[in-house]
C-alpha positions in Angstrom: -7.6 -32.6 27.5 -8.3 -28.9 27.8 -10.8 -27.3 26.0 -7.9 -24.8 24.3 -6.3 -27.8 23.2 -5.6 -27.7 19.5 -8.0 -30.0 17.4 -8.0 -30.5 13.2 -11.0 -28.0 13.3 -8.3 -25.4 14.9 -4.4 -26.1 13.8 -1.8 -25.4 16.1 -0.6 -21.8 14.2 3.0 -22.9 14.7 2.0 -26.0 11.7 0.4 -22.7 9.6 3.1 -21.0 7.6 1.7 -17.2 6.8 3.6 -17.2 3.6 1.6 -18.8 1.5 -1.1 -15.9 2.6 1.6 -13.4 2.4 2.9 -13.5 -0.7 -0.7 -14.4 -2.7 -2.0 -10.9 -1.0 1.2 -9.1 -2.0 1.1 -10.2 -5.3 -2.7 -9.5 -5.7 -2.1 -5.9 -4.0 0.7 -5.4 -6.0 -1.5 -5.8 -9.3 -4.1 -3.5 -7.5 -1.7 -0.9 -7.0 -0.2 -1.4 -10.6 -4.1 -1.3 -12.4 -4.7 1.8 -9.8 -2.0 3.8 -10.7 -2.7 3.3 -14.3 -6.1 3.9 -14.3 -4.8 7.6 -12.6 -2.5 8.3 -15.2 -4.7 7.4 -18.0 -7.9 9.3 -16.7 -5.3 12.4 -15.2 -6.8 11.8 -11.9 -3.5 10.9 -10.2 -1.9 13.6 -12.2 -1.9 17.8 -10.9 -3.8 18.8 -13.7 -6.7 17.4 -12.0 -6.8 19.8 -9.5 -6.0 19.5 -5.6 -9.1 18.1 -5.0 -9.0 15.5 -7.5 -5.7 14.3 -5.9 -7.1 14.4 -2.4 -9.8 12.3 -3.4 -7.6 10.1 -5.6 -4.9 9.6 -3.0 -7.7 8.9 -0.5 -9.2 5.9 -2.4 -5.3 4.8 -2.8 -5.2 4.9 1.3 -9.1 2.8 1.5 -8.0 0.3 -1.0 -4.3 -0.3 1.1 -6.5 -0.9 4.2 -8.8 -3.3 2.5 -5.9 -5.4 1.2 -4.6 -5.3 4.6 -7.7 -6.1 6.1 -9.3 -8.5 3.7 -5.5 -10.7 4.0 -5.4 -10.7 7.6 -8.9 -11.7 8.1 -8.8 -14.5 4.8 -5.8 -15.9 7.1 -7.3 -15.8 10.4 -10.7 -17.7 9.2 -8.8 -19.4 6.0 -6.2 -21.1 7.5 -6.2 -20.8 11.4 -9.4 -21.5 11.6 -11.4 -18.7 13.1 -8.4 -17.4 15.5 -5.4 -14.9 15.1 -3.0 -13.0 17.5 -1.8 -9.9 17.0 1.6 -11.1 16.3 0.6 -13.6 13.6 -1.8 -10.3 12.7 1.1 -7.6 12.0 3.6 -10.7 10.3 1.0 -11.1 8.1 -0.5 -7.3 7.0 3.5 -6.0 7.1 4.6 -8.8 4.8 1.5 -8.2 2.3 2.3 -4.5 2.3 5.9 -4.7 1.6 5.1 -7.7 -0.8 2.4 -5.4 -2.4 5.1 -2.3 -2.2 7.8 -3.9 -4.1 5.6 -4.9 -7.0 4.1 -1.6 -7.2 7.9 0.1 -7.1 9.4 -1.8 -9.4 6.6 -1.3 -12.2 6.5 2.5 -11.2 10.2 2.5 -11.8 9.6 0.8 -15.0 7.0 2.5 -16.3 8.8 6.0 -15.8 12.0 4.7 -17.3 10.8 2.8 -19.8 6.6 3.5 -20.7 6.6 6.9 -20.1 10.3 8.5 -19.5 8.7 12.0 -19.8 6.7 11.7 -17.1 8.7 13.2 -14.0 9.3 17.3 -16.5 5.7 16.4 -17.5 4.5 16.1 -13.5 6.5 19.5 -12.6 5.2 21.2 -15.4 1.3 20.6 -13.9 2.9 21.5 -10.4 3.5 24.1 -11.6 0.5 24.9 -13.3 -1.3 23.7 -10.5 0.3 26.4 -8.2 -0.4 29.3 -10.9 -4.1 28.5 -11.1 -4.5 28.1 -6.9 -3.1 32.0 -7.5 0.3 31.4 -5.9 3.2 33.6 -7.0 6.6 31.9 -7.9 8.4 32.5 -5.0 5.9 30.9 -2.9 5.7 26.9 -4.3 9.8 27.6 -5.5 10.9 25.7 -2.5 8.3 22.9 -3.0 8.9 21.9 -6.3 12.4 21.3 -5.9 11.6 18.9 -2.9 8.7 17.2 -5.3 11.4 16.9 -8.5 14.0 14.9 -6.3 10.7 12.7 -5.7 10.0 12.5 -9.5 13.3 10.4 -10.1 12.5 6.8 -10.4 15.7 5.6 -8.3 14.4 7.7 -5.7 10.3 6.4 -6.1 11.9 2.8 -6.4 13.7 3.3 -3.2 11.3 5.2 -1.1 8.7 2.3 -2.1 10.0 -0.5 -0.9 11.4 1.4 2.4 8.2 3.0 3.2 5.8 -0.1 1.8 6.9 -1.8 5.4 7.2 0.7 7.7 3.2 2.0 6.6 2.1 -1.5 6.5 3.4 -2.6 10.1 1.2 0.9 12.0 -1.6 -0.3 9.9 -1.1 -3.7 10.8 -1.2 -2.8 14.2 -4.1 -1.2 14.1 -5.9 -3.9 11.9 -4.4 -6.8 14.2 -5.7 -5.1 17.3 -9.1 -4.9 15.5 -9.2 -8.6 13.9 -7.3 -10.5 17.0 -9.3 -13.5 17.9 -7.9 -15.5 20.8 -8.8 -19.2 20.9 -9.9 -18.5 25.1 -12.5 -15.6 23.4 -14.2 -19.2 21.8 
């Protein structure tokens, strides 16, 4: 018997489904994203009236706490329920399906929540664009162009959509990244 031989200690990953992993991240990074995204539009912190700085830093914690959920599921899989060990394959599987998982749940209550909570809240966004642009000293002609790219954003078929089509794509390069990082190979012992 070889010493890479599986044993009960280490299960045979082919046995382990990720799903179960999968879909409990999603979900959890889904309400994350939800409570987030709230917590901005209560406080005005994910909103342009806060200022360009505000957003920066807002849409730079979004980005940190993404990576953790990413991180934190592949690694809770890896020592969870293979026992210590991961591949890169079983690494990206798991962070892309957590992101798209988590992408989905966040879309659909974004689209909700401008359709149904706050149906306002696309004029209400363009009107701090724009006020955002006045007080950064711009002159009309200058952020024209930009707005009318950011409005098409704004409508919630369009957020819904981009979502769940971008939620995978972002989550498979990070997952890349992440696996690469968190791979543990049964022969590295």
């Amino acid at each position: 018997m070889s010493p890479l031989d599986y044993s009960p200690e280490y299960p045979d990953p082919s046995t382990v489904s990720p799903w179960p992993a999968i879909i409990r991240y999603g979900l959890i990074g889904g309400l994350i994203f939800i409570f987030y995204s709230l917590i901005g539009n209560i406080t005005g912190l994910g909103r342009p009236n806060a200022g360009l700085v505000a957003l920066m830093v807002f849409g730079l914690a979004y980005f940190v706490i993404y990576i953790g959920l990413l991180v934190f599921s592949i690694k809770s899989h890896r020592d969870e329920d293979l026992g210590g060990f991961i591949d890169i394959k079983r690494s990206i599987w798991v962070g892309t399906g957590v992101a798209l998982i988590a992408g989905v749940v966040s879309s659909i209550f974004g689209y909700i929540y401008m359709t149904m909570i706050e149906p306002d809240m696309a004029a209400n966004m363009m009107e701090e664009m724009v006020e955002m642009f006045e007080n950064m000293g711009l002159e009309e002609e200058a952020y024209e162009d930009q707005l009318a790219g950011i409005e098409a954003k704004f409508d919630p078929m369009t957020a819904l959509m981009q979502g769940i089509a971008y939620a995978p794509v972002i989550g498979l390069i990070c997952s890349v990244i992440i696996g690469a990082i968190l791979k543990k190979d049964r022969t590295e012992g």
